[in-house]
C-alpha positions as CSV (number, residue, x, y, z in Angstrom):
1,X,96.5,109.5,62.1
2,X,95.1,110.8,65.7
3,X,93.0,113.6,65.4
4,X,93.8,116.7,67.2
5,X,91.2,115.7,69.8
6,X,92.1,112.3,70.8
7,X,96.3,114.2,71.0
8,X,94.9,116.3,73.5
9,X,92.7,113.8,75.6
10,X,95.7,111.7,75.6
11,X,97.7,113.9,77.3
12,X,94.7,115.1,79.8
13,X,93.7,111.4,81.0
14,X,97.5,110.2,81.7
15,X,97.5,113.3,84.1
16,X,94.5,112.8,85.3
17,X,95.1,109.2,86.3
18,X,98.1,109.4,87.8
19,X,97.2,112.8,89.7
20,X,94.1,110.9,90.8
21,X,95.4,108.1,92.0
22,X,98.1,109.9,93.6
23,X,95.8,111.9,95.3
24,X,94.4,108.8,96.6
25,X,97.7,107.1,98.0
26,X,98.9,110.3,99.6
27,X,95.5,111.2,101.7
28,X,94.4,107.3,102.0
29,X,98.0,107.1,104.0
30,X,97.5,110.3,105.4
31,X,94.0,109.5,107.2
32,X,94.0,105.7,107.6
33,X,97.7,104.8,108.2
34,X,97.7,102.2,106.6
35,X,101.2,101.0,104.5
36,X,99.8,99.8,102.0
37,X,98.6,103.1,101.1
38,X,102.4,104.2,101.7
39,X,103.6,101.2,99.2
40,X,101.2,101.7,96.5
41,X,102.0,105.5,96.2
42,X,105.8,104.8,96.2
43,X,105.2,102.2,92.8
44,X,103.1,104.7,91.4
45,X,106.6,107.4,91.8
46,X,108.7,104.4,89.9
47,X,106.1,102.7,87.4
48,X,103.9,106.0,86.8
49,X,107.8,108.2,85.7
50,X,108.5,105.4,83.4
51,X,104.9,105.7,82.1
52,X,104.7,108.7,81.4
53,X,108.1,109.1,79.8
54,X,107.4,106.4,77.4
55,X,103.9,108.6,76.3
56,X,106.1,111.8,76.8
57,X,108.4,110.3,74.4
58,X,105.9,109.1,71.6
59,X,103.6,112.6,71.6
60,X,107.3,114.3,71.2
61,X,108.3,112.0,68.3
62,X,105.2,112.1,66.6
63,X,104.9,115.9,67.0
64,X,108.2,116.0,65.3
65,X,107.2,113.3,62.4
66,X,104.2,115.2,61.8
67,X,104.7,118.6,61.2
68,X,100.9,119.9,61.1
69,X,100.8,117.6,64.7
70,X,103.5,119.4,66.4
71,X,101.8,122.2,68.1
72,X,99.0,119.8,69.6
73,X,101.9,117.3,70.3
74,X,103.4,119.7,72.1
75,X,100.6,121.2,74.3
76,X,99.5,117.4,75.4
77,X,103.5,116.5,76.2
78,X,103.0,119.7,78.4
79,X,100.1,118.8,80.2
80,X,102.0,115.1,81.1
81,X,104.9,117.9,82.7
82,X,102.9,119.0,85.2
83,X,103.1,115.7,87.0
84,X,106.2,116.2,87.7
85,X,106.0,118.9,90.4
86,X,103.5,117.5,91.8
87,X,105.3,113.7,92.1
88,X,108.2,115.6,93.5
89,X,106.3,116.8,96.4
90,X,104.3,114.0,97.5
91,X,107.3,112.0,97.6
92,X,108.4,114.5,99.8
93,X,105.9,114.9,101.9
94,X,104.9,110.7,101.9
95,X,108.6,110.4,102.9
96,X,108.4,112.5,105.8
97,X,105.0,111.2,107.0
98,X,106.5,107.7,107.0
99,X,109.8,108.1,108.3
């Protein structure tokens, strides 16, 4: 059983990982020009959404295994959903930088 704590912290570190590293493909491109940058960042769209689904998809089916869970479940699930804004526009704006 995962405590309430460790649900939460879950949810927090995947966001903060991805955000972070991100972060760091978007402005390492953006002040360097360098592709690799550009490369990284676009693997991190495709490998970091398939990620995060899969953890998505466990917090949600555990939140509605465990009844007394679901709440917490729930709030981490919602911190992993604010990625997804975020992923949508620096894909935009790495697109238009690079083509």
């Amino acid at each position: 059983m995962m405590s309430e704590r460790n649900i939460l912290n879950l949810g927090k570190a995947v966001f903060g990982v991805f955000f972070l590293i991100g972060n760091i493909c978007l402005f390492g491109y953006v002040f360097t020009k360098d592709f690799h940058f550009a490369d990284v960042g676009l693997l991190l769209v495709s490998y970091g959404a398939v990620f995060n689904l899969i953890v998505l998809a466990g917090l949600m089916l555990y939140g509605l295994i465990n009844n007394h869970k679901r709440k917490i479940c729930f709030q981490s699930a919602g911190y992993l959903l604010i990625n997804i804004p975020f992923a949508i526009l620096y894909a935009i704006i790495g697109w238009n930088l690079i083509f």
